[in-house]
KOLROTOR-439603 format. One record per residue (C-alpha): x, y, z. Coordinates in steps of 0.2 Angstrom, whole numbers, padded with zeros to 4 digits, always signed. Example, Ala and Ser with C-alpha at 12.3 -4.5 7.8 and 13.67 -1.06 7.14 Angstrom:
+0062-0022+0039
+0068-0005+0036
***
This chain:
+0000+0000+0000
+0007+0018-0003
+0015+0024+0012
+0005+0043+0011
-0010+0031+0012
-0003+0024+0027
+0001+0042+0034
-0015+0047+0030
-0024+0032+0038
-0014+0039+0052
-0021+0056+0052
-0037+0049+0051
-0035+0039+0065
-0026+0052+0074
-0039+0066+0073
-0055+0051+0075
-0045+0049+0093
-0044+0068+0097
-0063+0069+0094
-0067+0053+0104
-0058+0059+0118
-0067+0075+0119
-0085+0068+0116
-0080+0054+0132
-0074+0071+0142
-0089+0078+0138
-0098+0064+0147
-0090+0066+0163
-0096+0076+0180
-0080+0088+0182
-0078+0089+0199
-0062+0096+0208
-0050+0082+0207
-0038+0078+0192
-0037+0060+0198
-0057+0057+0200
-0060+0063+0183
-0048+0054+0174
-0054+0038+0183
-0072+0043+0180
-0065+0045+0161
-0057+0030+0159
-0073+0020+0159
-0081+0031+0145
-0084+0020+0128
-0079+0036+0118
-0062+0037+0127
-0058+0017+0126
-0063+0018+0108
-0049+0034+0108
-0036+0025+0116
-0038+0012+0100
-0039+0025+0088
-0022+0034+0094
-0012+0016+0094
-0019+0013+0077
-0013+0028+0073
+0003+0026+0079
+0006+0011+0072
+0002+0017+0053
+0013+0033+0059
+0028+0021+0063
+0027+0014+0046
+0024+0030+0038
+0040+0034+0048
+0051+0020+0042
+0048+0024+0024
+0048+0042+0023
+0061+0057+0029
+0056+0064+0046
+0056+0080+0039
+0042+0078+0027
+0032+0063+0036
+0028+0077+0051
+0024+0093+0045
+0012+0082+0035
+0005+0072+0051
+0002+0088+0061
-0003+0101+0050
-0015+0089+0040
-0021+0082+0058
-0023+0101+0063
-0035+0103+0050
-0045+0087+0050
-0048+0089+0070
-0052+0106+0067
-0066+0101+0052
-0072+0088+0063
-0076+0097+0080
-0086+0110+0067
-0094+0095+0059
-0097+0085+0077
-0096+0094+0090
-0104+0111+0083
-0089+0121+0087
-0088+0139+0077
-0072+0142+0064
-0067+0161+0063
-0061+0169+0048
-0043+0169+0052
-0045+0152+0057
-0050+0149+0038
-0035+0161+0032
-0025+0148+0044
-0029+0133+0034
-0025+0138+0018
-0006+0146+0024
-0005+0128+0031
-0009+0120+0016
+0002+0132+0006
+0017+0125+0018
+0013+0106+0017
+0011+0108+0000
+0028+0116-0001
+0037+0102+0012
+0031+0088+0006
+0037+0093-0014
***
């Protein structure tokens, strides 16, 4: 399989475990105590389903890794992950995108563009 598939499964999965984890947080009493919320977390089926996504994520990243530079493997992961998570918490979790926000997205495209060339 092409290795930027790979990478791009990676983002995917990457940017799928970033909204997971926020949904499962979400679902939690906050209350005062780091330590009761992260237990109280823990046992939310968004963030367990997270948890997966990130080590699927990792391990396509780890292959994108041995067959790509460094340099060009991640600009592409977190720029391209920037923008997925940002598209999906307008999409899913209603937030708002600003107008610099969207002048943002395409400087970043205009600079992976350039890297990965």
């Amino acid at each position: 399989m092409n290795t930027y598939v790979i990478l791009g499964l990676a983002i995917i999965f990457n940017a799928v475990a970033n909204i997971l984890m926020k949904i499962g947080v979400l679902r939690v009493d906050d209350t005062s105590s780091i330590f009761s919320n992260a237990c109280k977390s823990i046992s939310q089926p968004a963030i367990l389903a997270g948890i997966i996504s990130f080590v699927l994520a990792l391990i396509c990243y780890l292959y994108a890794l041995s067959k790509l530079n460094l340099s060009v493997a991640y600009p592409i992961m977190t720029s391209m992950g920037f923008l997925v998570v940002i598209l999906a918490s307008w999409a899913f979790l209603k937030e708002s995108i600003t107008t610099i926000q969207i002048v943002g997205f395409v400087l970043i495209i205009m600079g992976v563009w350039m890297t990965a060339s």
